[in-house]
C-alpha positions as CSV (number, residue, x, y, z in Angstrom):
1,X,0.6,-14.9,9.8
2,X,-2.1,-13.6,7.1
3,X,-4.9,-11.9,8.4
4,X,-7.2,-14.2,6.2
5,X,-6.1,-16.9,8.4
6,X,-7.2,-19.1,11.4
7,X,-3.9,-19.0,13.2
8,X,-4.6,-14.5,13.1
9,X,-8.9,-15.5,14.5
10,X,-6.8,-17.4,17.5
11,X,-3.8,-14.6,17.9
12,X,-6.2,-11.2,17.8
13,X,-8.1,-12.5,20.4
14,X,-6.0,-13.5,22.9
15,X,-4.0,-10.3,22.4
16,X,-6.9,-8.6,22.8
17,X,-7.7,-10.2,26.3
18,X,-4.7,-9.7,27.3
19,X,-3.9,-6.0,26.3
20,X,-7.1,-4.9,28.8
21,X,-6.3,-7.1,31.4
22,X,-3.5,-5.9,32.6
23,X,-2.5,-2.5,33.9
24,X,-2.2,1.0,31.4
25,X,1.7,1.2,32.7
26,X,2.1,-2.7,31.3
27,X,0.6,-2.7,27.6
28,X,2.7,-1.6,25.2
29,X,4.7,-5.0,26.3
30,X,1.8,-7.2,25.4
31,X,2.2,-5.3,22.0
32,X,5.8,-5.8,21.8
33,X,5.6,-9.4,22.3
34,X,2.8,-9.5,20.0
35,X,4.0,-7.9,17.3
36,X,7.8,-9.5,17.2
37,X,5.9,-13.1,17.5
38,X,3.6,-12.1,14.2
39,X,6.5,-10.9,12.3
40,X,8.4,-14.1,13.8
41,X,5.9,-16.3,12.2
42,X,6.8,-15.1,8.9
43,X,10.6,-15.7,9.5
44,X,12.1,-16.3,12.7
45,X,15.3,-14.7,11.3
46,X,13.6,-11.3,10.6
47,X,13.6,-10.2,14.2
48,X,17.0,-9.7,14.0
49,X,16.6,-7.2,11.0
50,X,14.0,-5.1,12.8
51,X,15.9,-5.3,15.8
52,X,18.7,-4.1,14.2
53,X,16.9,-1.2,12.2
54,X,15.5,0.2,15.5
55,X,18.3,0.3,17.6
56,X,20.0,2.1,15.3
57,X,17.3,4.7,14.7
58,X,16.6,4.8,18.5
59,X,20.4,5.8,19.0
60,X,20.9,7.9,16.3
61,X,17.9,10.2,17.3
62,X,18.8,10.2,21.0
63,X,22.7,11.2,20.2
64,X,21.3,13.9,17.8
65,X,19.4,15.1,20.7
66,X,22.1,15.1,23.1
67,X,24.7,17.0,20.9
68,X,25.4,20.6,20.1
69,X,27.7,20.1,17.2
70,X,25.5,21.0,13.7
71,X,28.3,18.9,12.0
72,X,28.2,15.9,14.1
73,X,24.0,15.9,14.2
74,X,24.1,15.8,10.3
75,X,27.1,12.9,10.9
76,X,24.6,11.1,12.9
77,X,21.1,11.6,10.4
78,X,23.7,10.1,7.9
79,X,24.5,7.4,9.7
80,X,21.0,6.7,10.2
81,X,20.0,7.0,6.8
82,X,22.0,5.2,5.0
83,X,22.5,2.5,7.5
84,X,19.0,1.6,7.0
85,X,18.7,2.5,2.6
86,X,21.8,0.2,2.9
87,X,19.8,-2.4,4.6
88,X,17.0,-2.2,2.1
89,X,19.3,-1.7,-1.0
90,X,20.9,-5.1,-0.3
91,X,17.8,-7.0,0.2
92,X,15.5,-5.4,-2.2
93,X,17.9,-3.7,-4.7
94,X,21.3,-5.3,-5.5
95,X,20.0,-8.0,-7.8
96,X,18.1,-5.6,-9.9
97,X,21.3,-3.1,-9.6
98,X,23.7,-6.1,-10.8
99,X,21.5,-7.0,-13.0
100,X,21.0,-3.7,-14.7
101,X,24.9,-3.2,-15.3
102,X,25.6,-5.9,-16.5
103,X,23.1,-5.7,-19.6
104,X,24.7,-1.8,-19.9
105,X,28.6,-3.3,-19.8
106,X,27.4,-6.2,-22.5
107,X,25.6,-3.7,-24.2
108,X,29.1,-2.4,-25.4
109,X,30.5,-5.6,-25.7
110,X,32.8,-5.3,-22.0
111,X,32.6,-9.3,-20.9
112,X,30.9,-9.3,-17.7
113,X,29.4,-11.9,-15.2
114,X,25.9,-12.0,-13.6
115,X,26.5,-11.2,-9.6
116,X,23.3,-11.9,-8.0
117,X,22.8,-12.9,-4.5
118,X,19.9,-15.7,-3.4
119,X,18.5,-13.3,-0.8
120,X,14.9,-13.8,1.1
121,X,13.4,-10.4,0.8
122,X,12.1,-9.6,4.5
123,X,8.5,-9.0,4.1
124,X,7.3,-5.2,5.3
125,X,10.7,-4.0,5.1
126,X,10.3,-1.0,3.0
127,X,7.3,0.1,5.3
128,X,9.2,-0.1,8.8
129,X,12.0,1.1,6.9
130,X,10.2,4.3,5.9
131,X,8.8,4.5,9.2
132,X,12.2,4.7,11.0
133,X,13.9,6.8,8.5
134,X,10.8,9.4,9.6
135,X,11.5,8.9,12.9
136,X,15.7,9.7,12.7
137,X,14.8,12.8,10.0
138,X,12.2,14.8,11.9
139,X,13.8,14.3,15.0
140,X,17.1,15.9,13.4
141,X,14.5,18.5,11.7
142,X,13.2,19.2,15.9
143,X,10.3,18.5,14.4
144,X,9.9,16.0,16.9
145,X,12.1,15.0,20.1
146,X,13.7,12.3,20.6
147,X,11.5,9.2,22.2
148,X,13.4,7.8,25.8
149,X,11.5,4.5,26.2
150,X,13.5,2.1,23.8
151,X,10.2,-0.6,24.4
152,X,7.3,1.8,23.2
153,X,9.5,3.1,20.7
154,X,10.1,-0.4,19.4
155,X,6.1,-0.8,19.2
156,X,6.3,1.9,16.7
157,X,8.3,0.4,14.6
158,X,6.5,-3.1,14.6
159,X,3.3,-2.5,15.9
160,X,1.5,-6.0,13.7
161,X,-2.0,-4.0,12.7
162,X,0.5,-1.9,10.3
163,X,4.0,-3.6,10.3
164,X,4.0,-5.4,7.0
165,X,2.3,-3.6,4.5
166,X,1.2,-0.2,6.3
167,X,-0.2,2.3,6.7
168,X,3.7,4.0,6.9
169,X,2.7,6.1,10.6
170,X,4.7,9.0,11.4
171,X,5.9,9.0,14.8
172,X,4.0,12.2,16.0
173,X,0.9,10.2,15.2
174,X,1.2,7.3,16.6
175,X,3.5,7.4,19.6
176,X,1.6,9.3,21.4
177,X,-1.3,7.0,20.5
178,X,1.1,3.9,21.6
179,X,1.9,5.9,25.4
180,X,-2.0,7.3,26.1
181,X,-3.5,6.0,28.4
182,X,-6.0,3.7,26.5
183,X,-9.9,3.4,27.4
184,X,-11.9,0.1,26.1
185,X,-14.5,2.8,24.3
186,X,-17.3,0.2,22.9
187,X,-18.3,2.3,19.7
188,X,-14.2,2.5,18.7
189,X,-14.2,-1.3,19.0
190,X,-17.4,-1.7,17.2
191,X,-16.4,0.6,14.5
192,X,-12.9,-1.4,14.1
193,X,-15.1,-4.2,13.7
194,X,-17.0,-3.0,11.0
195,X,-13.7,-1.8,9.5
196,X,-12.2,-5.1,9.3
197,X,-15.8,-7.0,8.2
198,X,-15.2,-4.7,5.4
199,X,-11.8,-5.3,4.9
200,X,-12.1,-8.8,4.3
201,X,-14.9,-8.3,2.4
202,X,-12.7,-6.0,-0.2
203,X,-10.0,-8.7,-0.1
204,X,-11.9,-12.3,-0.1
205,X,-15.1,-11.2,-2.3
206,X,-14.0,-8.7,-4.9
207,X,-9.7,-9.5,-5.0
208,X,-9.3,-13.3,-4.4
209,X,-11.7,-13.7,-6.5
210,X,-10.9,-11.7,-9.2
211,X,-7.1,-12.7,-8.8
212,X,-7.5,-16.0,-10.5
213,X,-8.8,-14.4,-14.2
214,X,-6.1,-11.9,-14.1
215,X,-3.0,-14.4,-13.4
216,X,-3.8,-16.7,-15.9
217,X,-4.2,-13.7,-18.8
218,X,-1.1,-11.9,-17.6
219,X,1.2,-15.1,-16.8
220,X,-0.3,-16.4,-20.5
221,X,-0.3,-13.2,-22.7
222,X,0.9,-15.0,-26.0
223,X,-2.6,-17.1,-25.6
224,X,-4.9,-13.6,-25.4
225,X,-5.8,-10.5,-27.3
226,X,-8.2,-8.2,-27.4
227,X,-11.1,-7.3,-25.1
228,X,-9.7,-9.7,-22.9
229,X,-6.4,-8.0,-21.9
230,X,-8.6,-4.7,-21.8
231,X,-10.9,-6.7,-19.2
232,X,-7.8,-8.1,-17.2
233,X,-6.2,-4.7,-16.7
234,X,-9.5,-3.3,-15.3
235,X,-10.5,-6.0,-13.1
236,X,-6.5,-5.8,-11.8
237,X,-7.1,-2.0,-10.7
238,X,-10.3,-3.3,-8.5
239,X,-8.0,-6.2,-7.5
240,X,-4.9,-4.2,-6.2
241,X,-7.5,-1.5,-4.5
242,X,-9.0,-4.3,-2.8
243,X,-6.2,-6.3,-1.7
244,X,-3.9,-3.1,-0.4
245,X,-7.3,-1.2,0.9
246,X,-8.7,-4.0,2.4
247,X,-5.4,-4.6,4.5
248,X,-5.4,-0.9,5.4
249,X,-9.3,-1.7,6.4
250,X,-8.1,-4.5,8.7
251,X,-4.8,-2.9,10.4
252,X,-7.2,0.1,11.2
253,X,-10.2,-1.7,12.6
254,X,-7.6,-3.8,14.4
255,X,-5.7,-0.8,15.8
256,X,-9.2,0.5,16.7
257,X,-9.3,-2.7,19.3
258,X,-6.4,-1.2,21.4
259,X,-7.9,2.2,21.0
260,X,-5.5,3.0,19.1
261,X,-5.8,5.5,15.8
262,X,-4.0,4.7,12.5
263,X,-3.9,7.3,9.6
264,X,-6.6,6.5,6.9
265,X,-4.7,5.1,3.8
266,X,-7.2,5.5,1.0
267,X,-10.1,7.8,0.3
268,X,-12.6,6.6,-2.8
269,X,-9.5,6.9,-5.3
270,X,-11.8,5.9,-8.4
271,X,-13.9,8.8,-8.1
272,X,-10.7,11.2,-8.8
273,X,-10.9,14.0,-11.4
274,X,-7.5,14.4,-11.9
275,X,-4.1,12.4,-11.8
276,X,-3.1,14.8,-8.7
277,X,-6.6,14.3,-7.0
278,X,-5.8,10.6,-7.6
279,X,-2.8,10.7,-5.5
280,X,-4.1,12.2,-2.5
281,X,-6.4,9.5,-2.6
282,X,-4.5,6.8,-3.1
283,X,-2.1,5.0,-0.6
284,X,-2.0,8.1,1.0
285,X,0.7,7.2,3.7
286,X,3.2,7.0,1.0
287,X,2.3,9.7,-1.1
288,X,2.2,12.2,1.8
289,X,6.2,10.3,3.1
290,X,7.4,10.9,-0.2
291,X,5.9,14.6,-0.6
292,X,7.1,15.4,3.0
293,X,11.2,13.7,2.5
294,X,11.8,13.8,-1.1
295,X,9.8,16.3,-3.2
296,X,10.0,19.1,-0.5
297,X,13.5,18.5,0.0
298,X,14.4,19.0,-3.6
299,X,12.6,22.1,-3.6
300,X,9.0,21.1,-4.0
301,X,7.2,23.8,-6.1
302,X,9.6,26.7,-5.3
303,X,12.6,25.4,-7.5
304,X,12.6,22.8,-10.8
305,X,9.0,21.7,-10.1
306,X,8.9,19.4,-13.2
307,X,12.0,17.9,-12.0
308,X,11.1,17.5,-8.7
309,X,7.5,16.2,-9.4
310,X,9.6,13.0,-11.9
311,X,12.4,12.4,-9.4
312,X,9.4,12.0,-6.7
313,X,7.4,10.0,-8.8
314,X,10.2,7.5,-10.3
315,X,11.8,6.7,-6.8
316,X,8.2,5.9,-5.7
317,X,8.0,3.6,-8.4
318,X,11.4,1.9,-7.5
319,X,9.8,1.6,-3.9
320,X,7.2,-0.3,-5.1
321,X,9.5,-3.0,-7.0
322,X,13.1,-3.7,-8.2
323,X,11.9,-4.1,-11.7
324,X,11.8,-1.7,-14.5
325,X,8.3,-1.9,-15.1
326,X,7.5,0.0,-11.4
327,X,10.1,3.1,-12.4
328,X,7.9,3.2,-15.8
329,X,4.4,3.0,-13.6
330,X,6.0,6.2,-11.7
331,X,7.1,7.4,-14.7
332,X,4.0,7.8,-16.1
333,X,2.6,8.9,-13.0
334,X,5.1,11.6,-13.0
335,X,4.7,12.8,-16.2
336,X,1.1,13.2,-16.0
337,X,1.3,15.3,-13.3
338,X,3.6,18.0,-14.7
339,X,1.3,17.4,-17.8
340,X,-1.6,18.6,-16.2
341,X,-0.2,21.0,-14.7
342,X,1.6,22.9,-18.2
343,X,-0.4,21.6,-20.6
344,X,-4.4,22.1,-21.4
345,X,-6.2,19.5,-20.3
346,X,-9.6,17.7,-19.6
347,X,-8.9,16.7,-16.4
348,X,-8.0,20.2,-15.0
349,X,-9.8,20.5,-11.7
350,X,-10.9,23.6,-13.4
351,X,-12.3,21.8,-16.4
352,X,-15.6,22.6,-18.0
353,X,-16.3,19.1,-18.7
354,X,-18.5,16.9,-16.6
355,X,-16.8,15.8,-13.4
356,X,-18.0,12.1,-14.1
357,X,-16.6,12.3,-17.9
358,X,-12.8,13.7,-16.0
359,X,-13.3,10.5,-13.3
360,X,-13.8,8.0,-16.6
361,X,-10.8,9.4,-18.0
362,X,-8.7,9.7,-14.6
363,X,-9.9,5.7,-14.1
364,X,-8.8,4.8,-17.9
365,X,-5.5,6.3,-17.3
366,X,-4.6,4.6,-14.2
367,X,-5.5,1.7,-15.7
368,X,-3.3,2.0,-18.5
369,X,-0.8,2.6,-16.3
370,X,-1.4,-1.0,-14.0
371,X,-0.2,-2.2,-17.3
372,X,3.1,-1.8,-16.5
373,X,2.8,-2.9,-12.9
374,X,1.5,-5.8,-13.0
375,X,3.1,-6.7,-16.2
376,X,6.0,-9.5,-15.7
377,X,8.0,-7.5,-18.0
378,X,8.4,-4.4,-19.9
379,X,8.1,-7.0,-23.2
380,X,4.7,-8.3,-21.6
381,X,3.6,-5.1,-21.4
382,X,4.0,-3.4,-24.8
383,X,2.5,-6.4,-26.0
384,X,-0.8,-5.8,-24.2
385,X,-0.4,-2.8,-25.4
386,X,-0.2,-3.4,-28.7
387,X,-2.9,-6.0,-28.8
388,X,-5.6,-4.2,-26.8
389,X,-7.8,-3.3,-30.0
390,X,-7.1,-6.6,-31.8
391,X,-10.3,-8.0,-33.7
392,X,-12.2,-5.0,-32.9
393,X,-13.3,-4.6,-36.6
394,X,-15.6,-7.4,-35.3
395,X,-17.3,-6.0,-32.0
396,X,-19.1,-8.8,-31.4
397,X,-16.4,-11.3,-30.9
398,X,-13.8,-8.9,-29.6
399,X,-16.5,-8.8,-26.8
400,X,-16.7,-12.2,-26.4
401,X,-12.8,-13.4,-26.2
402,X,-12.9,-12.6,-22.7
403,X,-15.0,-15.1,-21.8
404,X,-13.0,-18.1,-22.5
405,X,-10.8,-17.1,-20.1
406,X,-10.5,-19.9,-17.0
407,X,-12.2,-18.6,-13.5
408,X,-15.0,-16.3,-15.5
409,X,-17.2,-17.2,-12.8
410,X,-15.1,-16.5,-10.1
411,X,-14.7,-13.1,-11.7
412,X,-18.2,-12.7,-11.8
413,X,-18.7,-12.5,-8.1
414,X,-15.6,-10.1,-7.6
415,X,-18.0,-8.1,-10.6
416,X,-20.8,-8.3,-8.1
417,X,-18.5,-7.3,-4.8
418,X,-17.1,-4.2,-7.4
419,X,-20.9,-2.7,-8.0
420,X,-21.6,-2.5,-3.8
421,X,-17.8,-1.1,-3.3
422,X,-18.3,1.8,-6.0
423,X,-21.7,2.1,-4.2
424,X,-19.8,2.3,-1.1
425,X,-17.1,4.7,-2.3
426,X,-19.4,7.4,-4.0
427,X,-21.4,7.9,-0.5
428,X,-17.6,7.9,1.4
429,X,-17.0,11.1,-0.9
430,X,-19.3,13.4,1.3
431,X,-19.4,11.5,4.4
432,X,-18.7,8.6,6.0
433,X,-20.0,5.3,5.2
434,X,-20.4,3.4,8.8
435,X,-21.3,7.2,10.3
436,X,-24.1,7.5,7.7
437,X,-25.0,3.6,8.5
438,X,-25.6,4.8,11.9
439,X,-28.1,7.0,11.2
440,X,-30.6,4.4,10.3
441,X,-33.1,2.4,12.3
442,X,-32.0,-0.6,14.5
443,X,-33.4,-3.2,12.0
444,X,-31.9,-1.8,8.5
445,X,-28.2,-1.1,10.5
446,X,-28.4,-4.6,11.6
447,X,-29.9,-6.1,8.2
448,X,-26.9,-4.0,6.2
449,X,-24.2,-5.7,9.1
450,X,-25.6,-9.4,8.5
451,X,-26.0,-9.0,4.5
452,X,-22.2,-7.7,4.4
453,X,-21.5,-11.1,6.5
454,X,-23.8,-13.1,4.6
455,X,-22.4,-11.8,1.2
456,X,-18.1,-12.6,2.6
457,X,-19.6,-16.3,3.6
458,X,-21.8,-17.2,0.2
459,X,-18.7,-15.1,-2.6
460,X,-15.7,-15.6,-1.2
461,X,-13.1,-17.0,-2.9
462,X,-12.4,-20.7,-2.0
463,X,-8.8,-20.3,-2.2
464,X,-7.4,-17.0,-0.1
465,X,-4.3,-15.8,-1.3
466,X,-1.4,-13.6,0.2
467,X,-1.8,-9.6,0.5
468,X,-0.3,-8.2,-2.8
469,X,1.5,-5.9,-0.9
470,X,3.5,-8.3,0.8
471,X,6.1,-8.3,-1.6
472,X,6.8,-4.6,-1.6
């Protein structure tokens, strides 16, 4: 069930009548039911998975609680943890493993057969995955204790705002959010609204429509060069901030319905002035999970920093996709980092230069590194590479080739939907947007509400297509 569809406009709101109906004691089962029937509709055979994956988090934490042995609580995180990597490894990984020895073995000639397995991956399975393996390790840390109501503690897990492509919540966050008792506060419902207005206006304005130009240059690569590939990788950074943003935008205005607070997931990431900067901005949720359970637990800044800072960065890379291109992406990523941090560079925070000549230059960088994530394969990329300044002896027609290009207009309006959301952006770096909104006179808050509606009904795409995220 996509939010961008009329079976979600019928299922929100009759949740939503629902939820407040009945009595504080009885809610979380509405969300319960509500959230297994959403990711149901996907798959009716994915309930069993997420079933699965929180009972055995639910024991595990609840046995670690109960014991005294050191040894046997570190049996049971174990247990926990790899029960449920093993789960995600054989869905999302043992192809791409397989895969990847066998072209080693034939590599020195050892006669080997392809083993792949014709596997449905289970969408939002590395985000409730991540969110239980959170759950098992900071209630082994005592960072937490172990949650006793097996039904609220299943909301956690699949609570539908978030299940299937985030924000990844921590369970001191949002249990407590799931048990409060919840008030129906008007200006939190009004301000989800206005989150999920925007939401869909990131994802049906500026990425659906801007999704069109960019699969047919990167699924056609042999037909393009030039300005054209440079234009594609651009408009693909706004597309993938829109898409993954604009869900975030949704699943926290939604959450906001039930009076209920999810973390923010991205904070103006364009406007970064350094590759660091750009990663506390960016998917934030996953950034801060890795920093917290990997880069921290290798030794974070006290022991082999460069190390740590790559082995972070290229396992977030292989979260993203079981493709070589992602661990390149977060290779890159990596690299940069420790780069910046060793090495003299422009985009220092300490830097002399400008701060809007480090943003360019932050921007350009990440872009250049989208090639390799949204390239089909690491071949498709180095050839964008490699022909990203073809024909610029002529400027003119470099220019021009990429306006031949199928779906130039649709592209167009996501150009128009990119100018309001930098707009939108550059104010959210000093305050926030809809809090600064609400400043203004009745007649210009209202006028700014219906243009933002007007502008989602007259450039939306015709054709809405599936979260990007989804497949992650």
């Amino acid at each position: 069930m996509l939010f961008n569809s009329v079976s979600f406009m019928i299922f929100l709101p009759v949740v939503f009548t629902l939820f407040w109906l009945i009595p504080h004691t009885r809610r979380w089962m509405v969300l319960l039911v509500a959230s297994y029937y959403f990711y149901m509709s996907w798959n009716v055979k994915y309930i069993f998975l997420i079933l699965f994956t929180t009972i055995l988090s639910y024991l595990c934490a609840l046995l670690m609680e109960k014991t005294a042995s050191k040894r046997t609580k570190k049996l049971l995180m174990l247990l926990g943890v790899v029960l449920s990597l093993g789960i995600l490894f054989f869905f999302k990984y043992f192809n791409f493993v397989s895969e990847s020895l066998v072209y080693c073995l034939q590599a020195f000639s050892l006669p080997v057969h392809h083993l792949t397995l014709k596997v449905l991956l289970p969408v939002g399975i590395s985000f409730y995955t991540f969110q239980t393996l959170s759950y098992v390790l900071d209630v082994y840390k005592g960072v937490i204790p172990a949650e006793r109501h097996f039904g609220k503690y299943a909301v956690f897990v699949s609570f539908f705002p978030q299940l299937v492509a985030g924000p990844i919540e921590r369970s001191k966050s949002l249990l407590p959010e799931i048990k409060k008792q919840h008030t129906c506060n008007c200006d939190n419902a009004v301000l989800g609204i206005k989150l999920i207005a925007w939401g869909f206006f990131k994802k049906l304005v500026i990425a659906d429509n801007i999704a069109p130009y960019i699969d047919s240059v990167y699924n056609n690569l042999r037909m393009y060069s030039g300005f054209v590939l440079i234009f594609a990788t651009v408009l693909f950074a706004f597309q993938i901030y829109c898409d993954f943003s604009g869900y975030s935008d949704i699943a926290i205005g939604v959450a906001k319905l039930f009076d209920i607070s999810l973390m923010t997931n991205f904070k103006s990431p364009y406007f970064s002035a350094s590759i660091k900067e750009f990663w506390t901005r960016w998917h934030i949720s996953l950034s801060t999970w890795f920093r917290d359970y990997v880069y921290i637990p290798l030794g974070g800044n006290r022991t082999r920093h460069k190390r740590n800072v790559l082995i972070t960065f290229l396992a977030s890379g292989l979260w993203h996709g079981a493709h070589w291109t992602f661990v390149l992406w977060g290779g890159l990523h990596g690299i940069s980092q420790i780069a910046e941090k060793v090495l003299p560079s422009p985009i220092k925070q300490k830097s002399s230069l400008p701060w809007l000549f480090r943003v360019v230059l932050v921007f350009f960088f990440v872009c250049f590194t989208w090639i390799f994530f949204r390239a089909n394969t690491i071949a498709d990329a180095f050839y964008i590479i490699s022909h990203l300044f073809s024909g610029i002896e002529n400027p003119k027609n470099y220019m021009l080739t990429a306006w031949p290009v199928p779906w130039k207009s649709n592209a167009l309006k996501g150009c128009c939907g990119i100018v309001l959301l930098l707009c939108y952006d550059f104010v959210s770096l000093k305050a926030d947007a809809w809090r600064s909104i609400q400043r203004y006179p009745l007649a210009i808050r209202y006028s700014i509400y219906f243009g933002l509606i007007l502008i989602i009904l007259l450039l939306r795409a015709a054709d809405s297509q599936q979260f990007v995220y989804f497949q992650f």
